[in-house]
TORKOL-4160 file (C-alpha; in steps of 0.2 Angstrom, whole numbers, padded with zeros to 4 digits, m for minus):
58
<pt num="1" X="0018" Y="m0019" Z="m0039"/>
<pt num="2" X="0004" Y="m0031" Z="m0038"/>
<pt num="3" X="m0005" Y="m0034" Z="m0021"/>
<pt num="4" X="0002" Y="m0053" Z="m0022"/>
<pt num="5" X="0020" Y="m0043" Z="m0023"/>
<pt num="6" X="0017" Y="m0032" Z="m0009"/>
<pt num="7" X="0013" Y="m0049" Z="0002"/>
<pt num="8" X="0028" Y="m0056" Z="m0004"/>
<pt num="9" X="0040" Y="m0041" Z="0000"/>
<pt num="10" X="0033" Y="m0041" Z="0019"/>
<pt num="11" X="0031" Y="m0059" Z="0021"/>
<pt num="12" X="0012" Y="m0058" Z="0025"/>
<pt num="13" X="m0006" Y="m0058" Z="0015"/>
<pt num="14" X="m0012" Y="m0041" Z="0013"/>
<pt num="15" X="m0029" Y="m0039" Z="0024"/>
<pt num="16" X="m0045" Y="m0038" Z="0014"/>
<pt num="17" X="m0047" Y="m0020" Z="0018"/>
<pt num="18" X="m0032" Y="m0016" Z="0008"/>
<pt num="19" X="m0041" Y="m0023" Z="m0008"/>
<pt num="20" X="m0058" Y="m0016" Z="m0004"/>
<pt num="21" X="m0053" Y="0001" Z="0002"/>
<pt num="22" X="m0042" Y="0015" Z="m0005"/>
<pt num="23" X="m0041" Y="0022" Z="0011"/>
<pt num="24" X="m0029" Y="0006" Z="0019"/>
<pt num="25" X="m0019" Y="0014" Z="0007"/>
<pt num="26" X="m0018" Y="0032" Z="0011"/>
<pt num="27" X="m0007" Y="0043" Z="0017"/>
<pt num="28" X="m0011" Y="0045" Z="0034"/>
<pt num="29" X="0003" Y="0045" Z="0047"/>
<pt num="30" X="m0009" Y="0038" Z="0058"/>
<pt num="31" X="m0011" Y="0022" Z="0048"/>
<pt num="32" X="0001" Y="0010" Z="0056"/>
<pt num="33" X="0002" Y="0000" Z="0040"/>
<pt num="34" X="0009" Y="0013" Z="0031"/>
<pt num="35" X="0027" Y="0013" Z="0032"/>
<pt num="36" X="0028" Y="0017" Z="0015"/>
<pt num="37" X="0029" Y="0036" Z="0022"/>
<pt num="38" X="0043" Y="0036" Z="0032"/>
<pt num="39" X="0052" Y="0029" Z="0019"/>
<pt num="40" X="0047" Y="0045" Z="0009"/>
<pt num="41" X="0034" Y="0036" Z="m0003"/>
<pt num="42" X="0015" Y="0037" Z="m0007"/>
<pt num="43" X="0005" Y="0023" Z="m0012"/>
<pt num="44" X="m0008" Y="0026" Z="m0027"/>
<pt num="45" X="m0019" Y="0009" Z="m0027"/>
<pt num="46" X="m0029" Y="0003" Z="m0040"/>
<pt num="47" X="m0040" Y="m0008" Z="m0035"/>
<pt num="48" X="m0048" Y="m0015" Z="m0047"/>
<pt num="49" X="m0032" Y="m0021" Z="m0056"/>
<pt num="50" X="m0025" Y="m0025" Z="m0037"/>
<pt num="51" X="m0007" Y="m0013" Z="m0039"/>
<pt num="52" X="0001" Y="m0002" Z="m0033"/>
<pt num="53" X="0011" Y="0010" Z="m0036"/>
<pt num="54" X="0026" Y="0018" Z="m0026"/>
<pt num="55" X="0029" Y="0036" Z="m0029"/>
<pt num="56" X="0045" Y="0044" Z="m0021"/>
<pt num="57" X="0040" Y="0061" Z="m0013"/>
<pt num="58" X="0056" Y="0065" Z="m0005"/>
Protein backbone atom coordinates (compact mmCIF):
# COMPACT_ATOMS: atom_id res chain seq x y z
CA UNK A 1 0.00 0.00 0.00
CA UNK A 2 1.13 3.55 -0.42
CA UNK A 3 1.56 5.94 2.56
CA UNK A 4 -1.50 8.08 0.70
CA UNK A 5 -3.44 4.47 1.15
CA UNK A 6 -2.70 3.94 4.56
CA UNK A 7 -4.15 7.61 5.33
CA UNK A 8 -7.11 6.74 3.53
CA UNK A 9 -7.85 3.24 5.27
CA UNK A 10 -7.70 5.02 8.72
CA UNK A 11 -9.24 8.21 7.78
CA UNK A 12 -6.23 10.44 8.84
CA UNK A 13 -2.67 11.82 7.24
CA UNK A 14 0.03 9.79 8.36
CA UNK A 15 2.53 11.89 10.85
CA UNK A 16 5.75 12.89 9.30
CA UNK A 17 7.67 10.56 11.35
CA UNK A 18 6.08 7.71 9.57
CA UNK A 19 7.85 9.00 6.27
CA UNK A 20 11.16 9.86 7.88
CA UNK A 21 11.67 6.99 10.31
CA UNK A 22 11.44 3.14 9.81
CA UNK A 23 11.08 2.98 13.33
CA UNK A 24 7.06 4.57 13.35
CA UNK A 25 6.82 1.53 11.52
CA UNK A 26 8.34 -1.21 13.76
CA UNK A 27 7.14 -3.90 15.56
CA UNK A 28 7.08 -2.75 18.73
CA UNK A 29 3.97 -3.55 20.94
CA UNK A 30 4.75 -0.58 22.68
CA UNK A 31 4.16 1.70 19.55
CA UNK A 32 0.42 2.73 19.95
CA UNK A 33 0.16 3.28 16.17
CA UNK A 34 0.90 -0.02 15.47
CA UNK A 35 -2.31 -1.99 15.41
CA UNK A 36 -1.10 -3.69 12.50
CA UNK A 37 0.22 -6.23 15.33
CA UNK A 38 -2.75 -7.31 16.85
CA UNK A 39 -4.15 -7.93 13.84
CA UNK A 40 -1.13 -10.48 13.26
CA UNK A 41 0.71 -8.38 10.63
CA UNK A 42 4.18 -6.70 10.38
CA UNK A 43 4.82 -3.60 8.49
CA UNK A 44 7.96 -3.53 6.15
CA UNK A 45 8.22 0.24 4.92
CA UNK A 46 10.09 1.68 2.16
CA UNK A 47 10.57 4.95 2.53
CA UNK A 48 11.95 6.17 -0.20
CA UNK A 49 9.11 4.87 -2.51
CA UNK A 50 6.48 5.80 0.61
CA UNK A 51 4.80 1.88 0.82
CA UNK A 52 4.22 -0.34 2.79
CA UNK A 53 3.79 -3.67 2.88
CA UNK A 54 1.54 -5.97 5.18
CA UNK A 55 3.00 -9.25 5.93
CA UNK A 56 0.67 -11.81 7.71
CA UNK A 57 2.61 -13.54 10.68
CA UNK A 58 0.07 -15.42 12.12
Amino acid sequence: MTFVEVSRVIGAPLPRSAFLYQAWWATDPKHTQAVWLDAGYQARPNLTAQRVTFVRTV
